[in-house]
C-alpha positions as CSV (number, residue, x, y, z in Angstrom):
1,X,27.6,-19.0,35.3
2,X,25.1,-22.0,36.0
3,X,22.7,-23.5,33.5
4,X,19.6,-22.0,35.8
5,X,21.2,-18.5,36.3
6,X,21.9,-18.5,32.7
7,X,18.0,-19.6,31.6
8,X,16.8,-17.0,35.3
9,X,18.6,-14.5,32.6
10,X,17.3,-15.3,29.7
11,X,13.7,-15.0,31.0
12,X,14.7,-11.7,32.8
13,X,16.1,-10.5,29.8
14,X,13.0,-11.3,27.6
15,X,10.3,-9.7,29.9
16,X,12.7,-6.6,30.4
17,X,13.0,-6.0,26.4
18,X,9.2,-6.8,26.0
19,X,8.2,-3.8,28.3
20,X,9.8,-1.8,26.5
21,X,8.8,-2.4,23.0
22,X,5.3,-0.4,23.1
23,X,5.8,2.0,26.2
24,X,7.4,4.8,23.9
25,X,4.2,4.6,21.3
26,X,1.4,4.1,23.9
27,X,2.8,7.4,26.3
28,X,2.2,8.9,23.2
29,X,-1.6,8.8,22.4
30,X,-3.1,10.1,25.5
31,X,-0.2,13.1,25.5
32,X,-1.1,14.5,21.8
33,X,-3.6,17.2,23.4
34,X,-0.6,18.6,25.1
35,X,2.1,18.2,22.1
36,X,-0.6,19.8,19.8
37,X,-0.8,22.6,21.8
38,X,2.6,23.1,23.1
39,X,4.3,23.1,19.2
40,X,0.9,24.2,17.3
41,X,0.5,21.3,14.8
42,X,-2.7,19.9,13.1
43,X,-4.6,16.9,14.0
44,X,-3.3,15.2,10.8
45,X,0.4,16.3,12.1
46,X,0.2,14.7,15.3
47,X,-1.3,11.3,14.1
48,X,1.4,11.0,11.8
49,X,3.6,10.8,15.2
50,X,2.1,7.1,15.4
51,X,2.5,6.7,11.5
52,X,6.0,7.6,11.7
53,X,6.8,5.1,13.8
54,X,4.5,2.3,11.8
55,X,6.4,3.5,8.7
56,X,9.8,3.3,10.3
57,X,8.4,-0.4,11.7
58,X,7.2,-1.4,7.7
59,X,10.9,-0.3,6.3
60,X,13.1,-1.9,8.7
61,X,11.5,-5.1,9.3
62,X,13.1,-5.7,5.9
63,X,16.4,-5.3,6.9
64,X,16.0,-6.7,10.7
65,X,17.2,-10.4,9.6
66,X,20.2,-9.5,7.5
67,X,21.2,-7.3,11.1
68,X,20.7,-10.5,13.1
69,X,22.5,-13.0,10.5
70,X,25.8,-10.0,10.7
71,X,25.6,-9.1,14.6
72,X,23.8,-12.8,15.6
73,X,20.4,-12.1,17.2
74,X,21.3,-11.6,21.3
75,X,23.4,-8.7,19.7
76,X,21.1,-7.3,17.3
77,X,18.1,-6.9,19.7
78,X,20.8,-5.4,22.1
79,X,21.2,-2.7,19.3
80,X,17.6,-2.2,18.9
81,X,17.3,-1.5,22.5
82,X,20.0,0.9,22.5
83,X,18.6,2.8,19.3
84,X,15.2,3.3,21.0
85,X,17.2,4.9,24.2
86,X,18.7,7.3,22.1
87,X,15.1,8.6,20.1
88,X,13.6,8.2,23.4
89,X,15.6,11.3,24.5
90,X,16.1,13.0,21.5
91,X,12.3,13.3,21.0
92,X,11.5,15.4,23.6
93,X,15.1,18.0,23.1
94,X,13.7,20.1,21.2
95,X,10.7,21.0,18.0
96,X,8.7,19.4,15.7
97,X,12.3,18.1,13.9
98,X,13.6,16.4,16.9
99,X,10.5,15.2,18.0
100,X,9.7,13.4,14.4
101,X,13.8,12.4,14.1
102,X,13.4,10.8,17.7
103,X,10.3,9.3,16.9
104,X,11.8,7.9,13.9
105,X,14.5,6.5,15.5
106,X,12.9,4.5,18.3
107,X,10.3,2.8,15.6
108,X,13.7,1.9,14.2
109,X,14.8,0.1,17.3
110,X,11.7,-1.1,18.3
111,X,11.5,-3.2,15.1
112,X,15.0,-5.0,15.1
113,X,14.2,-6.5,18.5
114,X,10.8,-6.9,17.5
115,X,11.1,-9.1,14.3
116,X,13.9,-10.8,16.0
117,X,12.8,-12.3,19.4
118,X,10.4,-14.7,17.7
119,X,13.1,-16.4,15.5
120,X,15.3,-16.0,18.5
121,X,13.0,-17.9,20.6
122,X,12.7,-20.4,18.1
123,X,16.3,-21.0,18.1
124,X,17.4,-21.1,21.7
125,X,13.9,-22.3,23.6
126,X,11.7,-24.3,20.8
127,X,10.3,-26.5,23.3
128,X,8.5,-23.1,25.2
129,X,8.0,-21.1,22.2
130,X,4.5,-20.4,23.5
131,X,5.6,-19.8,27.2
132,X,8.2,-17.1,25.3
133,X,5.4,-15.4,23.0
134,X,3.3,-15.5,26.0
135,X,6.0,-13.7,28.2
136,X,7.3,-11.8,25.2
137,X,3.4,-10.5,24.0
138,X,1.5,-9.8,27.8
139,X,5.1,-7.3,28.9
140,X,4.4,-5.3,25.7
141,X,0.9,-4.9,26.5
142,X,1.4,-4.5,30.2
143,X,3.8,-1.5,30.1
144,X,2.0,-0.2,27.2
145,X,-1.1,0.2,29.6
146,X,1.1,1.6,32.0
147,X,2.5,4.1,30.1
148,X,-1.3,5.3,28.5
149,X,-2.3,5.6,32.2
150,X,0.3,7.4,33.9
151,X,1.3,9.6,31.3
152,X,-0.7,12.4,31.7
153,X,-0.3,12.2,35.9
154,X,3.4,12.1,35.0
155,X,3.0,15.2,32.9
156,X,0.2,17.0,34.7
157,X,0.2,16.5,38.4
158,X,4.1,15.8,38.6
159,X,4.7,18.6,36.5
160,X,7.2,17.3,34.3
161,X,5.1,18.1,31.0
162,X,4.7,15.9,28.0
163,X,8.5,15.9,27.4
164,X,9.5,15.1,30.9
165,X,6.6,12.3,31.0
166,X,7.7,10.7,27.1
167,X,11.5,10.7,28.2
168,X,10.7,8.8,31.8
169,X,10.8,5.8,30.5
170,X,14.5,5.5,29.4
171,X,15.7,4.6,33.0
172,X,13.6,0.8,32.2
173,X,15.4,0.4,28.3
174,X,18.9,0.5,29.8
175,X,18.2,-1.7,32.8
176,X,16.9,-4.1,29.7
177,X,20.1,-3.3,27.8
178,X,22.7,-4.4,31.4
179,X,20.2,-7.6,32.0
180,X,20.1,-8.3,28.0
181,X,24.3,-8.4,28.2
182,X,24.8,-12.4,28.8
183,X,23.0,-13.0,25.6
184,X,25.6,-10.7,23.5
185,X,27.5,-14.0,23.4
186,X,27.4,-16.5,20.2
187,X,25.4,-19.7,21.3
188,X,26.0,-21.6,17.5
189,X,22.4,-22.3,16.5
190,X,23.2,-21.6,13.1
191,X,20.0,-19.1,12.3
192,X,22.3,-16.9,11.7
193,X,24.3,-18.7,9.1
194,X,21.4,-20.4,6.9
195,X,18.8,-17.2,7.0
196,X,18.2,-16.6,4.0
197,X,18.4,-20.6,3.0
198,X,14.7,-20.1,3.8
199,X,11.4,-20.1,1.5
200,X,10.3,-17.1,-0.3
201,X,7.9,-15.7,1.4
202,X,7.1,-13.3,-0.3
203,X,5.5,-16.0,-3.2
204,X,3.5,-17.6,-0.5
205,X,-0.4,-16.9,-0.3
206,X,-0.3,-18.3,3.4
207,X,2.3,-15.7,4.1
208,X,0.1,-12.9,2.8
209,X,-2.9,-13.9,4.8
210,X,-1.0,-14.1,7.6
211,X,0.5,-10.7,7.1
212,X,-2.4,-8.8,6.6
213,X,-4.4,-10.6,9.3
214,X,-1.2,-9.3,11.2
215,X,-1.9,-5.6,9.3
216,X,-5.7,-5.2,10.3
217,X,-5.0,-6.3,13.9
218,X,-1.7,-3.3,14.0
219,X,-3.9,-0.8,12.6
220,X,-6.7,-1.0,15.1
221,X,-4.3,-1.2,17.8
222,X,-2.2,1.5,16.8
223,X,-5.7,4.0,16.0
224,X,-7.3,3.4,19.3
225,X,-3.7,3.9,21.1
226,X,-3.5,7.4,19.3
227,X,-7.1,8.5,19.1
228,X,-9.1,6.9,21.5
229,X,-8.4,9.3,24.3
230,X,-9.5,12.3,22.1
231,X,-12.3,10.6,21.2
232,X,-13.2,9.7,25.1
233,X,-12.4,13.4,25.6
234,X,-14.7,14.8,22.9
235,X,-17.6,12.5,24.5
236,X,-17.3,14.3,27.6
237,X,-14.3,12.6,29.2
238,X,-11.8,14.3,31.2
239,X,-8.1,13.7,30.0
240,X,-7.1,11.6,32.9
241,X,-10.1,9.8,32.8
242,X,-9.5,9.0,29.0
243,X,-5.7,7.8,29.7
244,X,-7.0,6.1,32.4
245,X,-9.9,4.3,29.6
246,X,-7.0,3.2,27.2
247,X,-5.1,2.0,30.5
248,X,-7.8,-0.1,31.3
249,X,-8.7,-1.4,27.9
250,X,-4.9,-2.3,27.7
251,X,-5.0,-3.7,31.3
252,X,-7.8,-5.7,30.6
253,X,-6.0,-6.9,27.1
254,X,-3.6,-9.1,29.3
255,X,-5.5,-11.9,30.1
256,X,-6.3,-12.1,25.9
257,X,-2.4,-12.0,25.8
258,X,-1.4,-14.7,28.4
259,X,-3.5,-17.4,27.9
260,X,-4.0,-17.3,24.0
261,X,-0.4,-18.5,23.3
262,X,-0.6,-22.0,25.0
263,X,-4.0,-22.3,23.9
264,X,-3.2,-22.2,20.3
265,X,-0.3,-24.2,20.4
266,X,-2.6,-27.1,21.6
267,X,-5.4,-26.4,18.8
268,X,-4.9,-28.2,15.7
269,X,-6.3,-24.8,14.2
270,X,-6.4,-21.4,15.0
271,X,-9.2,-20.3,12.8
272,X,-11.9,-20.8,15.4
273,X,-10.5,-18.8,18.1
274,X,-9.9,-16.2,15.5
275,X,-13.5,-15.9,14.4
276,X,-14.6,-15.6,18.0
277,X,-12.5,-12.8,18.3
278,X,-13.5,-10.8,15.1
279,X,-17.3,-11.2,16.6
280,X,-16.0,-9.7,19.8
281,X,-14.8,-6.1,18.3
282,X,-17.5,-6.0,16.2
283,X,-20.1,-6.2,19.0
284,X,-17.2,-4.0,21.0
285,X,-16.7,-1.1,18.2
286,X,-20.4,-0.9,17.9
287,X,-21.3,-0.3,21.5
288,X,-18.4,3.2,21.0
289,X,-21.2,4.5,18.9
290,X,-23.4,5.2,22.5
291,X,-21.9,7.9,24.9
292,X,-23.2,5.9,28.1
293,X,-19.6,5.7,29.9
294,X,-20.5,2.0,31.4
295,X,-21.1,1.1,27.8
296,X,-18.1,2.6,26.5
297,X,-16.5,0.7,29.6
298,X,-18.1,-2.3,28.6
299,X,-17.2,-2.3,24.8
300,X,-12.9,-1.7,26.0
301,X,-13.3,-4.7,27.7
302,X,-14.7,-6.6,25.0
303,X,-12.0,-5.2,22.6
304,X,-9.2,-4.9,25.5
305,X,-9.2,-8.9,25.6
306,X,-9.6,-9.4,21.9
307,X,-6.6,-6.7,21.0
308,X,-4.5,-8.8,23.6
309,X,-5.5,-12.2,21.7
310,X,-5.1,-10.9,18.7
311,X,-1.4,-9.6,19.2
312,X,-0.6,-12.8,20.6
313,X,-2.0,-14.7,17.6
314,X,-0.6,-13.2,15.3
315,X,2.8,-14.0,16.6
316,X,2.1,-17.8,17.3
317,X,1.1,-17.7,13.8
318,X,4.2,-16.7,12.7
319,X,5.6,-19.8,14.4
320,X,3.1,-22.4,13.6
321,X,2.8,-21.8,10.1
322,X,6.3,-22.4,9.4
323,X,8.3,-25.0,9.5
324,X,12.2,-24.1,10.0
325,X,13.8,-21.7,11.7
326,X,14.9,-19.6,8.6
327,X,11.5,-19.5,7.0
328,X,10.4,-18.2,10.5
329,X,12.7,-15.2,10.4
330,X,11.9,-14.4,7.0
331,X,7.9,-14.5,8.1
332,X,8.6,-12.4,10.5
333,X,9.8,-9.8,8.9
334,X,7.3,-9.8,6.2
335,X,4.7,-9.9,8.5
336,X,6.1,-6.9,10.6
337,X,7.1,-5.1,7.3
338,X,3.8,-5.0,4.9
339,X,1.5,-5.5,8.6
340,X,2.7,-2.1,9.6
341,X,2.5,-0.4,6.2
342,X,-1.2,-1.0,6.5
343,X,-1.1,-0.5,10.6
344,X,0.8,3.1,9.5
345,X,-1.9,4.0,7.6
346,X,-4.7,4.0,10.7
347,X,-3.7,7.1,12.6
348,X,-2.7,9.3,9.5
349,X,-6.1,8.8,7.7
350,X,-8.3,9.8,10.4
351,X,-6.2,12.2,11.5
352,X,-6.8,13.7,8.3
353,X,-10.5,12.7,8.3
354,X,-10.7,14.4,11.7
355,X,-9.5,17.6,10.5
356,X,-11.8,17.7,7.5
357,X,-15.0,16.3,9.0
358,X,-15.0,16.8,12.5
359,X,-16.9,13.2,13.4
360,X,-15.8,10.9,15.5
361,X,-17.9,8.1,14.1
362,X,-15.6,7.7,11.2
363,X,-13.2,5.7,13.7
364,X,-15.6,3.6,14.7
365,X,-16.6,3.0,10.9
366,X,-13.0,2.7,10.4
367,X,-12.5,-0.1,13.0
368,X,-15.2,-2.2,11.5
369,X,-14.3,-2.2,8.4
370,X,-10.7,-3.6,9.5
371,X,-12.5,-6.0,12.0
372,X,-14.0,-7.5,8.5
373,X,-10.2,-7.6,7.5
374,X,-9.3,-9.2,10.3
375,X,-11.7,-12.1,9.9
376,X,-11.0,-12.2,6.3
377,X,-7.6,-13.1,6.4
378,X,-7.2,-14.6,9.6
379,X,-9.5,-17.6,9.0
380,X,-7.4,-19.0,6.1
381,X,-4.1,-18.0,8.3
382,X,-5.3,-20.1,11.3
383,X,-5.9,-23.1,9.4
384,X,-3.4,-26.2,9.6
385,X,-0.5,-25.2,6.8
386,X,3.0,-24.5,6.6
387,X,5.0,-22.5,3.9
């Protein structure tokens, strides 16, 4: 097979395993009404569907760089890809056990190929690592805005229900797995070999800042995917229309995704573009307190682009602030380990909150005080350092 054939793959490959990374988490949110109803759960019990998956994100990013250095990375993500396939389907087979089992499963494979394409990239492509984060970061949040829009029409006017409409997705994560099968082949960079030659970073104040700038930016993300239709719906939204809001804020999140990348690559620091960000959801959370639908409209698209920024820098930061490819894979998995522990935490507390207070302007409280979080830690993480 030819040298361009070869790279056509590789890029294929990359945008293929990207869409599929969030699509099984953002059907999810905009579906809850229906799996509350259909197996009689709690608020609480149905935001802990999202925390699952965070949790299952926080425990195996541990253990997602000792699977690459034993299968090699191409071979690794390949069996992250295949694990998500298989709690795809076994999600929706039967009650509140399967459902939590499958859910648990595909946070599983999500992670491996998640923690893993950035050192990956690193390895095999250095010279277009932002090109690859740019690729890797705007298909995650294109088919995540997708699947938050068309999953209730799936369910709903296609009648396939919530099941039918969570499991339709599968057919896209094994035409990933046959396009992803040229890179199950060894290509000797030697990541593999020296990964844990790398610094601790676990010891490493940079690496913390980094991390939870990476947590506060998860756990808004991962709240607004869950709750924000329900919330759109209790301010006198229909359910379409409040998929349809999500889709758009995630939509709209793509051009904060593309061209953030290659931007920051050509700053000397990151910090700046990062504060201008934080300012952005704070003006964009505080407009959600107003029930005017073009407000609400106006504040996604405020926070749409600054969630697709934000995703985006916190995996260039992962790159820049390290300096070999070892350390890199290391970062990485902190980062995607105690991020998520926090991100897990979003959905499950006001889930909870919801149940006990009935106000929907907790979230909103609760998404400010994470924006302050976000600006916190992510000015120190976007200056000029390496661990």
């Amino acid at each position: 097979m030819s040298k361009p054939t070869n790279q056509a793959l590789l890029y294929l490959g990359i945008i293929l395993i990207s869409i599929n990374l969030r699509t099984s988490i953002a059907s999810v949110g905009p579906l809850i009404p229906f799996i509350r109803e259909d197996l009689d759960i709690s608020n609480g019990l149905a935001g802990f569907l999202t925390t699952l998956s965070l949790l299952t994100f926080a425990l195996f990013s541990l253990f997602a760089p000792s699977i690459g250095k034993r299968l090699g990375h191409g071979r690794a993500i390949f069996l992250g890809v295949s694990l998500l396939s298989v709690g795809v389907v076994l999600r929706v087979l039967g009650g509140i056990e399967l459902l939590y089992l499958g859910t648990a499963l595909t946070g599983i494979g999500i992670v491996i190929a998640n923690v893993l394409m950035i050192p990956f990239f690193k390895a095999r492509v250095p010279e277009k690592i932002g090109l690859m984060t740019a690729l890797l970061s705007t298909g995650m949040s294109l088919f995540a805005a997708i699947a938050s829009g068309i999953s209730v029409p799936l369910a709903v006017d296609l009648g396939w229900g919530w099941r039918g409409s969570l499991a339709s997705w599968v057919g896209l994560m094994i035409l990933a797995l046959v396009v992803w099968i040229p890179q199950l082949r060894s290509h000797g960079t030697g990541l593999q070999r020296d990964i844990f030659k790398g610094k601790n970073v676990w010891k490493s104040r940079l690496a913390w800042q980094v991390t939870l700038f990476m947590g506060a930016q998860s756990v808004m993300y991962f709240t607004m995917v869950t709750w924000l239709p329900d919330m759109l719906i209790a301010k006198g939204m229909s359910p379409v229309n409040a998929g349809l809001a999500l889709s758009y804020m995630q939509l709209i999140s793509l051009i904060g995704t593309f061209f953030a990348p290659n931007l920051l690559m050509k700053l000397k620091e990151q910090s700046p573009v990062i504060l201008i960000v934080g300012v952005g959801y704070l003006i964009g959370f505080g407009a959600l307190f107003l029930s005017s639908e073009w407000v609400i409209f106006a504040a996604l698209t405020i926070i749409g682009i600054g969630s697709g920024a934000s995703l985006s820098i916190a995996y260039t930061l992962i790159s820049l602030r390290t300096a070999e490819d070892q350390t890199t894979a290391k970062l990485s998995g902190m980062v995607q380990s105690a991020g998520y522990v926090l991100a897990a935490l979003g959905p499950l507390i006001f889930g909870i909150s919801l149940d006990l207070f009935d106000n929907w302007n907790i979230l909103i409280w609760f998404l400010l005080l994470m924006t302050i979080q976000f600006i916190a830690f992510g000015l120190p993480a976007g200056r000029d350092k390496k661990i």
